[in-house]
KEMARDO-111028 format. One line per 8 residues: number of its first residue (from 1); their letters; for each residue z, y, x negated of N, C-alpha, C, O. Coordinates in steps of 0.02 Angstrom, whole numbers, plus 50000, padded with zeros to 5 digits. Atoms other than C-alpha are relative to their C-alpha. Example, Ala and Ser with C-alpha at 12.3 -4.5 7.8 and 13.67 -1.06 7.14 Angstrom:
<zavos>
1> AS> 50000,49941,49955,50390,49775,49385,50000,50060,49955,50033,50059,49903; 49997,49941,50042,50357,49947,49316,50037,50055,50039,50045,50110,50014
</zavos>
This chain:
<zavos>
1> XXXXXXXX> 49967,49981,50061,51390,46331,49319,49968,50064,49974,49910,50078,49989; 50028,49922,50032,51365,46511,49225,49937,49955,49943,49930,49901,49915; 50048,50020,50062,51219,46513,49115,50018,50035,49923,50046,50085,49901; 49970,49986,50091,51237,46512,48928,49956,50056,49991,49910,50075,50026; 50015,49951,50021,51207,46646,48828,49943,50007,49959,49937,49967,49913; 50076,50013,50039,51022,46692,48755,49983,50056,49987,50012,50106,50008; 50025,49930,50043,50932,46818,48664,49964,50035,50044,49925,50006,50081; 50033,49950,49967,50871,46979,48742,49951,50033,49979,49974,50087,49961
9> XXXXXXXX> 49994,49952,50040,50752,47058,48669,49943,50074,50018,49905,50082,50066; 50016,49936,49994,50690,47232,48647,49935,49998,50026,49919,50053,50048; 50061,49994,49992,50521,47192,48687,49987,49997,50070,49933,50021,50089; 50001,50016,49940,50547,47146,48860,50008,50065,50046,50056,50102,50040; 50017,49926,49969,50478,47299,48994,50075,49962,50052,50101,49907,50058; 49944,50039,49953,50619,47295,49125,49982,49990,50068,49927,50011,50084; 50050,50012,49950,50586,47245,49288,49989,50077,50061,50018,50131,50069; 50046,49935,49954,50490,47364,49415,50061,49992,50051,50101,49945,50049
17> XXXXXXXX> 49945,50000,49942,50607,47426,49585,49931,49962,50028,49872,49965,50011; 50043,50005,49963,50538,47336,49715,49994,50051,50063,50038,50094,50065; 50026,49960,49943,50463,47427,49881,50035,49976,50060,50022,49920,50082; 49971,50011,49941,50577,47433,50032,49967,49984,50059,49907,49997,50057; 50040,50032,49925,50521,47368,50204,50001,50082,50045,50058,50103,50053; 49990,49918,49972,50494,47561,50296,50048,49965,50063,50100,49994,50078; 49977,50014,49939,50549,47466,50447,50101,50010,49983,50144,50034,50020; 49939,49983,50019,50714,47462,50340,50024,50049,49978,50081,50070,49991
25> XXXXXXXX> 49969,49908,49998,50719,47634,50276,50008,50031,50064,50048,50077,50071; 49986,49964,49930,50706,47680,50458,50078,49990,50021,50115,50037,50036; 49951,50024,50004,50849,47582,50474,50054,50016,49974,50091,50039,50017; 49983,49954,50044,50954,47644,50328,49997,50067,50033,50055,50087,50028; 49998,49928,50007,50920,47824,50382,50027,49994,50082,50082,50022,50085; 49968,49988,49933,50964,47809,50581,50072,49951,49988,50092,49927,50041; 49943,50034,49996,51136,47706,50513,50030,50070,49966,50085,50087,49987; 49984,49944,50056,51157,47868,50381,50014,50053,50065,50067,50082,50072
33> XXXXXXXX> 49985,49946,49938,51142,47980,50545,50055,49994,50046,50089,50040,50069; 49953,50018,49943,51252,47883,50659,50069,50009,49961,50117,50027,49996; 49933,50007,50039,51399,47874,50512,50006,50095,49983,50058,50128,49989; 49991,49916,49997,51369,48070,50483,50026,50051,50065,50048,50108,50062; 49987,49963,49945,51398,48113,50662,50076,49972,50020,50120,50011,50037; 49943,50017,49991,51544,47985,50688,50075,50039,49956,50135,50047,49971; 49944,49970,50051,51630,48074,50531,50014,50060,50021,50072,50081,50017; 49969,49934,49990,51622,48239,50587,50024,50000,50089,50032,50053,50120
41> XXXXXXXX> 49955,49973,49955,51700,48199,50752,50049,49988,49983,50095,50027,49996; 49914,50031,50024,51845,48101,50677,50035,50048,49983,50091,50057,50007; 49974,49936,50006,51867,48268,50594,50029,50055,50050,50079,50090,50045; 49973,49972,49924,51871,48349,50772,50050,49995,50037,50079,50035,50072; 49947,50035,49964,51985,48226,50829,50069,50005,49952,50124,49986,49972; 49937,50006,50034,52104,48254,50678,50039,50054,50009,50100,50063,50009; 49969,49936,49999,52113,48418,50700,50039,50024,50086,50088,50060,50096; 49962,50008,49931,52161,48409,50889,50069,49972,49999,50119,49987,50031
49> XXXXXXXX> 49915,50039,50002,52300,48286,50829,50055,50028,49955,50099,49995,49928; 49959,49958,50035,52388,48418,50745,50059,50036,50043,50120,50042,50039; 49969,49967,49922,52419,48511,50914,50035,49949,50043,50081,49963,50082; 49955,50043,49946,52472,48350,51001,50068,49975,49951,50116,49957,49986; 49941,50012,50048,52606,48310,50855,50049,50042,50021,50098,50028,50055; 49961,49950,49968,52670,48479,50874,50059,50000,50085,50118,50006,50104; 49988,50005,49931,52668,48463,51052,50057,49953,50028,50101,49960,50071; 49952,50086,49988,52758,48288,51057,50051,50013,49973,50100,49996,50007
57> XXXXXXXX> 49940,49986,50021,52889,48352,50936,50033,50063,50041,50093,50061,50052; 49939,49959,49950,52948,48504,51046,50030,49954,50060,50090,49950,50069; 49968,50031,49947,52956,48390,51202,50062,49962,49964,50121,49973,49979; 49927,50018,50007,53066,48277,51100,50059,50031,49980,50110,50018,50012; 49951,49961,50008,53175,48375,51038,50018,50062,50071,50053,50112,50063; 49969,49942,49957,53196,48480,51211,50007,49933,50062,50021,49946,50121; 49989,50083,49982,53206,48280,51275,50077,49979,49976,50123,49969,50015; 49934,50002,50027,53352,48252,51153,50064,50062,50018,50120,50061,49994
65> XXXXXXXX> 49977,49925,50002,53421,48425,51202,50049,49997,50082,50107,50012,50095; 49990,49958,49931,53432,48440,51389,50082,49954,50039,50126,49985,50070; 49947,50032,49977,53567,48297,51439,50084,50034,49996,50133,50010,50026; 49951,49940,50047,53701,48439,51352,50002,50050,49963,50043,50058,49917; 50015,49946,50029,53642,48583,51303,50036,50056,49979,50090,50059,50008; 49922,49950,50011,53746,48733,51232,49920,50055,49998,49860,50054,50013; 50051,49917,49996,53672,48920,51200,49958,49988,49946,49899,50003,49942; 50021,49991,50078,53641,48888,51025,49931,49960,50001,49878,49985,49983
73> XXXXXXXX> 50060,50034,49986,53518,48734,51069,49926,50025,50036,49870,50006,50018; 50030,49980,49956,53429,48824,51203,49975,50044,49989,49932,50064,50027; 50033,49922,50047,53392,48989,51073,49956,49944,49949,49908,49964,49916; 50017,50020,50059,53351,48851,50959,49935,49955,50019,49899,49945,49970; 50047,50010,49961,53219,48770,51070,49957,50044,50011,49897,50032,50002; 50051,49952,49982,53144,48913,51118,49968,50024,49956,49909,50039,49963; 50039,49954,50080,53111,48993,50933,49953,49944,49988,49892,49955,49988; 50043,50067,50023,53047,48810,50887,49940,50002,50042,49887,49988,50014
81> XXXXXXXX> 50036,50004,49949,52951,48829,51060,49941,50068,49976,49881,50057,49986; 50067,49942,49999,52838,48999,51016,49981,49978,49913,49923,49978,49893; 50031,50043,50058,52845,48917,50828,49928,49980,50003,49880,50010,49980; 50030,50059,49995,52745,48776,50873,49908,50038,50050,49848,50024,50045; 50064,49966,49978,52635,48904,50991,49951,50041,49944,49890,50031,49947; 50011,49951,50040,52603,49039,50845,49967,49926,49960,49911,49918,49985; 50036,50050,50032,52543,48878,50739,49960,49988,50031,49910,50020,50014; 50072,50007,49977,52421,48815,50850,49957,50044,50020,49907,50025,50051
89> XXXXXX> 50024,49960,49975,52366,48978,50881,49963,50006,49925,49902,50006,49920; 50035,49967,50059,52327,49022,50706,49951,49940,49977,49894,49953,49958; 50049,50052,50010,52262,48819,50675,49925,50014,50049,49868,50000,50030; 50056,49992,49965,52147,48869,50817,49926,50032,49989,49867,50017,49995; 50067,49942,50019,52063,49029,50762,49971,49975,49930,49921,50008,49916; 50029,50028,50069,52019,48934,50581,49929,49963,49999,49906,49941,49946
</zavos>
């Protein structure tokens, strides 16, 4: 059951931190390293999945395209097609 409610009072020092186990700050600090390095690849990896989006959307659309193609599709593929290059070109150099 919760405990009832009782007087606090001002006089009371508050309590001291206690002293960590080093064995556990070691601990703590090589988990702090491993989560710092995992984050900045995820970042690596997000930024790669920008280019394969891209990438995946020209194929489909030149996927949806090819079974009947006219002129207009096949200009319209291709602009989409150096599009999609000129973007990852410029995501690249950033």
């Amino acid at each position: 059951m919760a405990e009832q409610f009782r007087i606090v009072s001002e006089d009371d020092p508050p309590p001291t931190p206690t002293k960590a186990d080093p064995l556990s700050q070691i601990g703590i600090q090589t988990l702090m390293l491993g989560l710092s390095a995992l984050s900045q690849r995820t970042l690596a990896a997000l930024s790669r999945l920008f280019a394969l989006i891209t990438v995946v959307s020209a194929f489909v659309l030149w996927w949806a395209v090819m079974p009947n193609p006219t002129v207009l599709q096949l200009v319209g593929l291709g602009m989409f097609g150096v599009f999609v290059l000129a973007i990852n070109v410029i995501v690249r150099r950033e």
